[in-house]
C-alpha positions, 0 to 999 in steps of 0.5 A, spaced: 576 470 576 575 476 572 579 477 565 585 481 566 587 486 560 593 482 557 599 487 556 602 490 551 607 486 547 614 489 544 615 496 543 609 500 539 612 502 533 613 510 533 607 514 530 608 517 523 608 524 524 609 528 518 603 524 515 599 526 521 600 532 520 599 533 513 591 531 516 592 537 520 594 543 516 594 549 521 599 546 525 605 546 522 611 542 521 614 538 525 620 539 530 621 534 535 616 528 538 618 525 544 615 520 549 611 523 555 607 516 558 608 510 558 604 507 560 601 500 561 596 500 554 597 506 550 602 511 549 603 519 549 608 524 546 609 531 546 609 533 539 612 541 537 611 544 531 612 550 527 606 552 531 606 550 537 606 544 542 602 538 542 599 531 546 599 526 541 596 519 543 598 513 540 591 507 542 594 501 543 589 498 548 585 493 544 579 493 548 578 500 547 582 502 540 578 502 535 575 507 531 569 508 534 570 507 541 574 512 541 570 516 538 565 516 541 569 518 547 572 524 543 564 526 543 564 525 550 568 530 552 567 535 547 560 535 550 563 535 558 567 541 556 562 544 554 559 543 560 565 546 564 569 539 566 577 540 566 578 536 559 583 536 553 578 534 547 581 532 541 583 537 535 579 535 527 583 534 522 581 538 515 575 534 515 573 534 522 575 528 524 578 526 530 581 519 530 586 517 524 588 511 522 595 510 520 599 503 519 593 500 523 593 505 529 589 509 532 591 516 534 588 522 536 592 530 537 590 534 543 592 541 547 597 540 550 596 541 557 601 545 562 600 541 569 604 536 573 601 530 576 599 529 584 597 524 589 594 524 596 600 526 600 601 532 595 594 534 596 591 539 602 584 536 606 581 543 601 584 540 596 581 532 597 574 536 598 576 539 591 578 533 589 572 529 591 567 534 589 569 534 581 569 527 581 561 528 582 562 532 578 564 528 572 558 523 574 553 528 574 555 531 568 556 523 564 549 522 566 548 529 562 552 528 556 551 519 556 545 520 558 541 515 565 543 509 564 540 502 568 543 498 564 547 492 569 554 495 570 559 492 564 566 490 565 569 487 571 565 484 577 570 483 583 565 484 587 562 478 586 569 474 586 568 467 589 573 466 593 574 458 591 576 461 585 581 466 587 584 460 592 585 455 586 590 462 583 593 464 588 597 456 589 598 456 582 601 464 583 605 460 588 607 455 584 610 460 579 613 464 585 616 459 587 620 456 581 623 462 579 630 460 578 633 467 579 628 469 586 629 476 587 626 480 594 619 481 590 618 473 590 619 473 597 614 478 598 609 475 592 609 468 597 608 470 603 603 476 601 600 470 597 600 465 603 596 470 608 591 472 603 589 464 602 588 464 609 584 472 610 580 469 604 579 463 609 576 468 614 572 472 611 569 468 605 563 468 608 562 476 608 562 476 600 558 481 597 552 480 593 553 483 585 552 489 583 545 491 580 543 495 575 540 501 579 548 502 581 550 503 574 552 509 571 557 513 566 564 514 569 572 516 566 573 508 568 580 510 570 581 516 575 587 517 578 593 521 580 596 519 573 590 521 569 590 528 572 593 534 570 593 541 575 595 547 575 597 549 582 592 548 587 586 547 580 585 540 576 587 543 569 585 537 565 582 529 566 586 526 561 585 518 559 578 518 557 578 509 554 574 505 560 569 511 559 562 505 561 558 504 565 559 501 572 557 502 580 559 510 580 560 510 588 566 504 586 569 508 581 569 514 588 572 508 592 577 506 588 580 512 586 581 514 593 585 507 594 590 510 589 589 518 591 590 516 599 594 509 600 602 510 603 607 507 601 605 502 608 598 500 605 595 504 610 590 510 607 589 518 609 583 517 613 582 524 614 583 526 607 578 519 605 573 523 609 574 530 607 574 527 599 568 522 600 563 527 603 565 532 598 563 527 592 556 525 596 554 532 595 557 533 588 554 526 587 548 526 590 550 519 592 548 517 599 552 514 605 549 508 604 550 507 597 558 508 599 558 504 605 556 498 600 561 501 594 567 500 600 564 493 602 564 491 594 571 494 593 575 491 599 572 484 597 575 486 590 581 487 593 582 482 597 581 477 591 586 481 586 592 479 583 593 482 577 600 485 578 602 477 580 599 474 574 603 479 569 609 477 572 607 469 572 603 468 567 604 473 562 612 475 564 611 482 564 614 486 570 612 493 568 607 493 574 611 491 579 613 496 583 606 498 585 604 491 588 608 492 595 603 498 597 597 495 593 598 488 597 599 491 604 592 495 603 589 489 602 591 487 609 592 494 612 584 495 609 582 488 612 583 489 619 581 496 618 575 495 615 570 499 620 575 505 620 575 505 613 568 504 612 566 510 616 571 515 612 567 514 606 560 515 610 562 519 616 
């Protein structure tokens, strides 16, 4: 199976501000800095000072926490803004650094950006098409800023999943699940979720899809969704959020995000926002139906062969991301009897 990131552990301690900000002359002192996002991996506060107001990130993710890492993701969206993309780059210090390093963390100072946040059911089909064209957007200005690549896609490959692997976990998740002395409705969700997805793997392991190659690979944000996106009103103000900057399939980073943009409470998707979404990113893209067509076969077999949620909660006794796996384990099931429909969303 795929390595899934282990969670952070305990509370990260709070970042030392005024010896930050003694690496940054102009901005003042400080008066209050206060938690804004939690989070899975990292953390974020809203700094004000004397001279105004601030997004200061605290990198904890550490796969992607290092200073070189983020600096070069800082080099990359100062050059994507210039290019015109919604972003927030970070401020330099007094020697023009962007990354400090204190206590062993990583942090970065950024504007602060005025916005809220905004899934599928808050966006208009203008605003999906919005949505989708600035997504390639940023695929087309990453190969600009990172340069092509033909590089074999890093990082996760659920699209090759075997599904005997994944039948090996699912009865050890079931096994955890079921000797939870204090079983609460999630548990009973988990079992029976995890007992219908043995038997659709069951069904389908003959439809596995082939791995990624490399001429599907290119830089992509790595993490787009509605909680990495700021607007203001109807506009995307800032894409924030930059740490799984790499290179994977482009068209799987458009079809992900749009099953967590568009999925409801239900598990079903916004069809005709999927649609209005998808043709708006071919275009921006340059990808075509086909190669979209078979992102959407790679991603629902990833799907179908996730469980991360569950192996936080069994393995690693971390709640935090409970709350999504209802709508996320029924779109798997919705997306699998659906699968024509889904399909022709993205290509029609």
């Amino acid at each position: 199976m795929p390595h899934v990131p282990a969670p952070r552990r305990g509370a990260p301690p709070a970042p030392p501000v005024s010896a930050l900000l003694r690496r940054y002359p102009p901005h003042g002192e400080p008066l209050t800095c206060v938690p804004v996002t939690q989070g899975l991996l990292n953390r974020g506060y809203r700094l004000t000072t004397t001279r105004g107001t601030y997004f200061l990130k605290q990198h904890l993710d550490a796969p992607t926490s290092d200073r070189a890492t983020i600096t070069r993701q800082h080099r990359a969206t100062q050059r994507l803004h210039d290019l015109g993309v919604p972003v927030a780059p970070p401020l330099p210090d007094a020697e023009g650094r962007t990354v400090a390093l204190l206590g062993g963390h990583c942090y970065a100072l950024h504007p602060w950006v005025e916005g809220r946040h905004r899934d599928g059911a808050q966006l208009t089909e203008a605003g999906s098409r919005r949505l989708g064209t600035l997504l390639g957007f940023v695929h087309t200005c990453l190969e600009r800023v990172m340069g092509a690549t033909r590089a074999h896609p890093a990082g996760r490959d659920y699209g090759s999943a075997d599904p005997e692997d994944t039948l090996r976990l699912i009865d050890e998740l079931l096994a955890l699940a079921r000797a939870r002395h204090d079983r609460a409705a999630f548990d009973e969700l988990a079992e029976h979720r995890l007992t219908e997805r043995r038997r659709l793997l069951a069904e389908h392991a003959h439809r596995r899809p082939a791995p990624a190659t490399p001429a599907t690979g290119g830089w992509v944000h790595g993490d787009f969704h509605p909680l990495n996106l700021l607007y203001r009103g109807a506009e995307p103000a800032a894409i924030v959020d930059w740490d799984r900057l790499g290179v994977q399939p482009r068209a799987e980073e458009a079809v992900r995000a749009a099953m967590i943009f568009y999925v409801q409470p239900t598990g079903r998707l916004d069809l005709a926002k999927v649609r209005a979404y998808a043709r708006a990113y071919r275009r921006a893209a340059g990808v075509d139906a086909a190669e979209l067509a078979a992102a959407v076969h790679r991603v629902w077999w990833e799907r179908l062969n996730d469980f991360w949620i569950l192996r936080w909660r069994y393995q690693l006794h971390d709640s935090r991301a409970d709350p999504q796996f209802p709508a996320v384990s029924a779109l798997a099931v919705w997306w699998t009897r659906e699968y024509e429909a889904v399909r022709d969303a993205f290509t029609g």
